[in-house]
N, C-alpha and C positions, 0 to 999 in steps of 0.2 A: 505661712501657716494660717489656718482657719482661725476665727473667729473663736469655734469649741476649742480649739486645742489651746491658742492663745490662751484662754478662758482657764482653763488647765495646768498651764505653764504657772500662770501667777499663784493658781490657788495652791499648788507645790512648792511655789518658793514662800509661799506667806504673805504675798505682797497684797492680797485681797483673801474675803474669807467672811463666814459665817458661825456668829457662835453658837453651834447647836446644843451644849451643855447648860449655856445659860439658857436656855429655854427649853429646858429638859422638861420641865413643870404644864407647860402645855402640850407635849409631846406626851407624854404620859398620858395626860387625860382626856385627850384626843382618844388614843389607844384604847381607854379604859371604855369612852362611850361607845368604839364601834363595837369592843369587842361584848361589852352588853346587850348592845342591839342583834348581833348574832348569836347570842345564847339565848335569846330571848325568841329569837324565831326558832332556834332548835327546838327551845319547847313548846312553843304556842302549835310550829306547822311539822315541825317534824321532818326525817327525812324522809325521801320516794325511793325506798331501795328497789332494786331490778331484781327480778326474774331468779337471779341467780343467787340472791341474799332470802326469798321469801317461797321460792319453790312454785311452779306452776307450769304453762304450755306454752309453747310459741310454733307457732301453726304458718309456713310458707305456701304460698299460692303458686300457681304454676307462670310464667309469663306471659306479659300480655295484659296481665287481669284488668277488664274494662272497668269496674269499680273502683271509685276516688277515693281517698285515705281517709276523708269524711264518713265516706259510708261504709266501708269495713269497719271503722270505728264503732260506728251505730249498731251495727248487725253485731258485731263480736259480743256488742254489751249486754242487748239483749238477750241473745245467748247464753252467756254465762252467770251475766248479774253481777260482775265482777268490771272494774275499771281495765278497760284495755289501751295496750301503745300499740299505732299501726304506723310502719314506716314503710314509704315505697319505696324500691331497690333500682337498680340502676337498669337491670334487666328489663323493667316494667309490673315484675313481683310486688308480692305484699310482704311482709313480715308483721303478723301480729301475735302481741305477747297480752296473756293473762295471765295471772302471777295468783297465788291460794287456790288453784283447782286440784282433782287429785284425775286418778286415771281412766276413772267410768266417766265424770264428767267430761272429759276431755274426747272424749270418742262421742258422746253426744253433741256436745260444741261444734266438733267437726262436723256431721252431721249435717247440723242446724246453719252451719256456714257453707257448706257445699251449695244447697238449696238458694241462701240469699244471694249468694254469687255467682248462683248459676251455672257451675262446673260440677264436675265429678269429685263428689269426696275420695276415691284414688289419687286424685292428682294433687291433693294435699297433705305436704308433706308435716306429720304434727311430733315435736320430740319434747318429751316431758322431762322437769329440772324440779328434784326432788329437794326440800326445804333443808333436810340434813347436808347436803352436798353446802349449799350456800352459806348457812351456819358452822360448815369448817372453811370455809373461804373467811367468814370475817372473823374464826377465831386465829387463822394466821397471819393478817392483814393485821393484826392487833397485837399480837407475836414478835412482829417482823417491826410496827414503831415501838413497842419498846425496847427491843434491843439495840433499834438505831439509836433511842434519845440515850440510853445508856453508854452503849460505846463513844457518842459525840462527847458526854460529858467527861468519860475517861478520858479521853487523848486532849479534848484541849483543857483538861485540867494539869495532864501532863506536859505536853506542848507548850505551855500558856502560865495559867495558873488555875484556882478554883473559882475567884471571882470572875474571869470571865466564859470558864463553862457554866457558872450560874447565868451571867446575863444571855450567852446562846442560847442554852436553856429555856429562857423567860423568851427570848424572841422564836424559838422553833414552836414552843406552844402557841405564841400569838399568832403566829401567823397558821397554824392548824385550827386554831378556836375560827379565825377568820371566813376561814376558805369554807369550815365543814356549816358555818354560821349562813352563808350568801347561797349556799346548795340548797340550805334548808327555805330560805326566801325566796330562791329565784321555780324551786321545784324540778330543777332535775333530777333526773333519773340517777340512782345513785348504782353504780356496775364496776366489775375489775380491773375494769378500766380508770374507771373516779378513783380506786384507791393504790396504783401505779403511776396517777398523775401526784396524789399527794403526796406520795415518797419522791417523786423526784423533786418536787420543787422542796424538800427540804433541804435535798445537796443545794440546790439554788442559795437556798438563803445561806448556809450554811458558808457555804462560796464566797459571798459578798462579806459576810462578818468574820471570817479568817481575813479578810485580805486587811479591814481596816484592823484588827487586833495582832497581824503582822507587825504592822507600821507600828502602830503603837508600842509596842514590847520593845522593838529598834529604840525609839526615841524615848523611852523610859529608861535608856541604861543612866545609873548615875545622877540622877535625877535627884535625890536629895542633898548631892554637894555644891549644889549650887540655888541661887535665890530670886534669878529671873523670874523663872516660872512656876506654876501649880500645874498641878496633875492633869487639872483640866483645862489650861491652854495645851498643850502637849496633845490630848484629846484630841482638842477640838483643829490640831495643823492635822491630825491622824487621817481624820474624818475628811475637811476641806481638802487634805493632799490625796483623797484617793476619789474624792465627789464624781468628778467625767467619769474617771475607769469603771464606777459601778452604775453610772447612771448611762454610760453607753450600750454594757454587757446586758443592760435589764432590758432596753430599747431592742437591742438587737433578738432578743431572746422572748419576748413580746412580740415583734411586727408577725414571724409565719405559727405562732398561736391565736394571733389575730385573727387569721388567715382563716385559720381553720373554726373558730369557735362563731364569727360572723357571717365568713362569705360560704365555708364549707359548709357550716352548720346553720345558718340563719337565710342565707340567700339562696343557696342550692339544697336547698334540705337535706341535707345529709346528717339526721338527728343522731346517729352512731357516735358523731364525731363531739357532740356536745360535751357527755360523760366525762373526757378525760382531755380537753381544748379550756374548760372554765375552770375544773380546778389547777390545770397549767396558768391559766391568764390569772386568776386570783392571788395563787398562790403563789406567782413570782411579782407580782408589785407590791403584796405583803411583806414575801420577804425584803426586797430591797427596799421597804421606807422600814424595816423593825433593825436593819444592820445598821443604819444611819439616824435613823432620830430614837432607837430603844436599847441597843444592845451596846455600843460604845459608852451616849449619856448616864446609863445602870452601873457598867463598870467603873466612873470616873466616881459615882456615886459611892462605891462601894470602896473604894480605892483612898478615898477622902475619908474614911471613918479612923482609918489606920492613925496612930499615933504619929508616926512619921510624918504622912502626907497631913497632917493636921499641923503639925509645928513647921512644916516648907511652906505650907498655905499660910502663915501664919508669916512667918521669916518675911516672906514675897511680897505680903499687904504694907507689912511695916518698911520695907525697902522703899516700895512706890507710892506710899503715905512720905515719906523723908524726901523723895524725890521732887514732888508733887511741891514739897515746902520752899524746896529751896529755887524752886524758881519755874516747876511746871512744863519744860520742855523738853523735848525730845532729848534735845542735847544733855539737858541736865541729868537726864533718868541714865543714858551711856555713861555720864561720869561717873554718876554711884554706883553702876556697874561694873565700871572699867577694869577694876583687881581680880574680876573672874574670870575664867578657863570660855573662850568661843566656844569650843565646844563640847561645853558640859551637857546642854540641850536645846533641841529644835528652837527656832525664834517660833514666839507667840505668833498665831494668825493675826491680820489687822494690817492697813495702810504705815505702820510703824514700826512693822520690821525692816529696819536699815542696820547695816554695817558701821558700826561706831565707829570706822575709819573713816566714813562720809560727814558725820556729824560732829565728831569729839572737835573742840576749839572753834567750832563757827562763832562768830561773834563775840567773841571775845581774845585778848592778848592772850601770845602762846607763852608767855614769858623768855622767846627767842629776839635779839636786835633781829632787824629787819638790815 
């Protein structure tokens, strides 16, 4: 077995582990500063909506075109007055977009571009994208997340409970404040594509925080008839038992957006692919650090105010307070144990999950002759 899988094995039996609940508090506020740093450019820079959100021209060149992406750039601007994207096609085309022109100007533009470029204004092909068309694009784009955040919250409030479609909730926003936060700082082009990339990587996150609220719900059965554990060890085996499986699926699901957001879009210019390559790359490392350090550590939170989980958190201390008295060791904590049901729930994470058949009577008489 590998190294990762080994790695895996243990963190599924408990035998090693991380407590992410305890340090929920820095998770949090972690969270809280990026996600202010990314409100915070949404409104200082704003987004670069495209072409198809603000209405305008995008004007194709015929093949060939011996002009560098530099210099259609320079000519469109002057032209229009108006900031232009020029990308070059694979054919050896241009594609340049001006975004707030209307349809006189836009046959002047043309014009005024045939001349810098040197060709025939025939052979430029110009299709105008009217500002109404793009404003029902983002009023169904805006449509289409709410009904997603509302039905996510129906079913795993169903599914689940309410507490943890609130804490999905609180992690599908964060990682939306995030993604729409770093478009606004990085300044891409914002197209129907940037908002097809951030509906998917909702299911994404959505993916990874089912799978640990699975586990957890399993290991919650029954859970206040016994006094091992609190809500949030239970958690926190939830989280370290499912750690590999999300942090492989994230890796894998990452390396060919990598692919496309650096080598397609950064190395081979392929600036098309930017749009919906970064909000893929953002919004899936979002999600998977908001399923693991936001959306479990909130429900264990939330889970803990309950009366119940208050008097077992309560039960639990006072067990391992008496334990702790009578002698401090492992063995001793299994005897004050020993009268309860194996398996009432998961063993806590930690080097100290052992089977009280390994431990009970070490070091001391069993009160059996020998």
């Amino acid at each position: 077995m590998s190294k990762l899988g080994t790695l895996g094995a243990r963190l599924h039996r408990g035998e090693i582990g991380y407590d992410f609940v305890k340090n929920r508090k820095i998770w949090y506020g972690l969270s809280i500063l990026i996600t202010i740093l990314a409100i915070a450019g949404l409104a200082v820079r704003g987004l670069n909506m495209g072409i198809e959100f603000q209405g305008g021209a995008v004007f194709n060149t015929p093949k060939n075109t011996t002009a560098s992406v530099s210099q259609a750039e320079e000519y469109a601007e002057a032209a229009s007055g108006h900031d232009a994207i020029v990308q070059k096609l694979g054919d050896g085309s241009l594609r340049i977009q001006v975004a707030g022109i209307d349809t006189g100007a836009a046959n002047e533009i043309k014009s005024t571009l045939a001349g810098d470029l040197k060709i025939d204004s025939e052979q430029i092909n110009a299709e105008l994208v009217g500002p109404s068309w793009g404003e029902q694009i983002a009023n169904k784009a805006w449509q289409g997340l709410g009904i997603f955040l509302v039905l996510v919250v129906i079913y795993l409030a169903i599914a689940f409970e309410w507490r943890m479609a609130v804490a999905a909730f609180v992690a599908l926003i964060h990682d939306i404040t995030i993604t729409v936060g770093i478009y606004a700082l990085v300044g891409f082009e914002v197209t129907p594509g940037t908002v097809i990339g951030l509906l998917t990587i909702l299911g994404y996150s959505l993916y990874d925080t089912v799978v640990v609220f699975d586990s957890l719900k399993e290991q919650t059965k029954d859970l206040t008839k016994q006094t091992r554990w609190t809500y949030s060890d239970v958690a926190n085996r939830s989280i370290n038992s499912t750690l590999v499986r999300s942090i492989n699926t994230t890796v894998v699901a990452l390396l060919p957006v990598a692919g496309l957001l650096f080598i397609g879009g950064g190395v081979l210019g392929a600036g098309m692919l930017n749009d919906i390559s970064l909000s893929l790359f953002v919004g899936l490392a979002a999600g998977a650090y908001s399923s693991i350090f936001i959306a479990t550590p909130l429900v264990a939170d939330l889970k803990e105010r309950e009366p119940a989980m208050k008097a077992l958190k309560k039960r639990v201390l006072a067990k391992r307070a008496q334990a702790a008295a009578q002698g401090g060791t492992d063995a001793d904590a299994e005897e004050t144990y020993a009268d309860e049901p194996e398996d009432a729930a998961p063993a806590v994470v930690g080097p100290r999950n052992q089977p009280a058949s390994r431990t009970r009577g070490r070091g001391r008489p069993s009160g059996k002759r020998r």
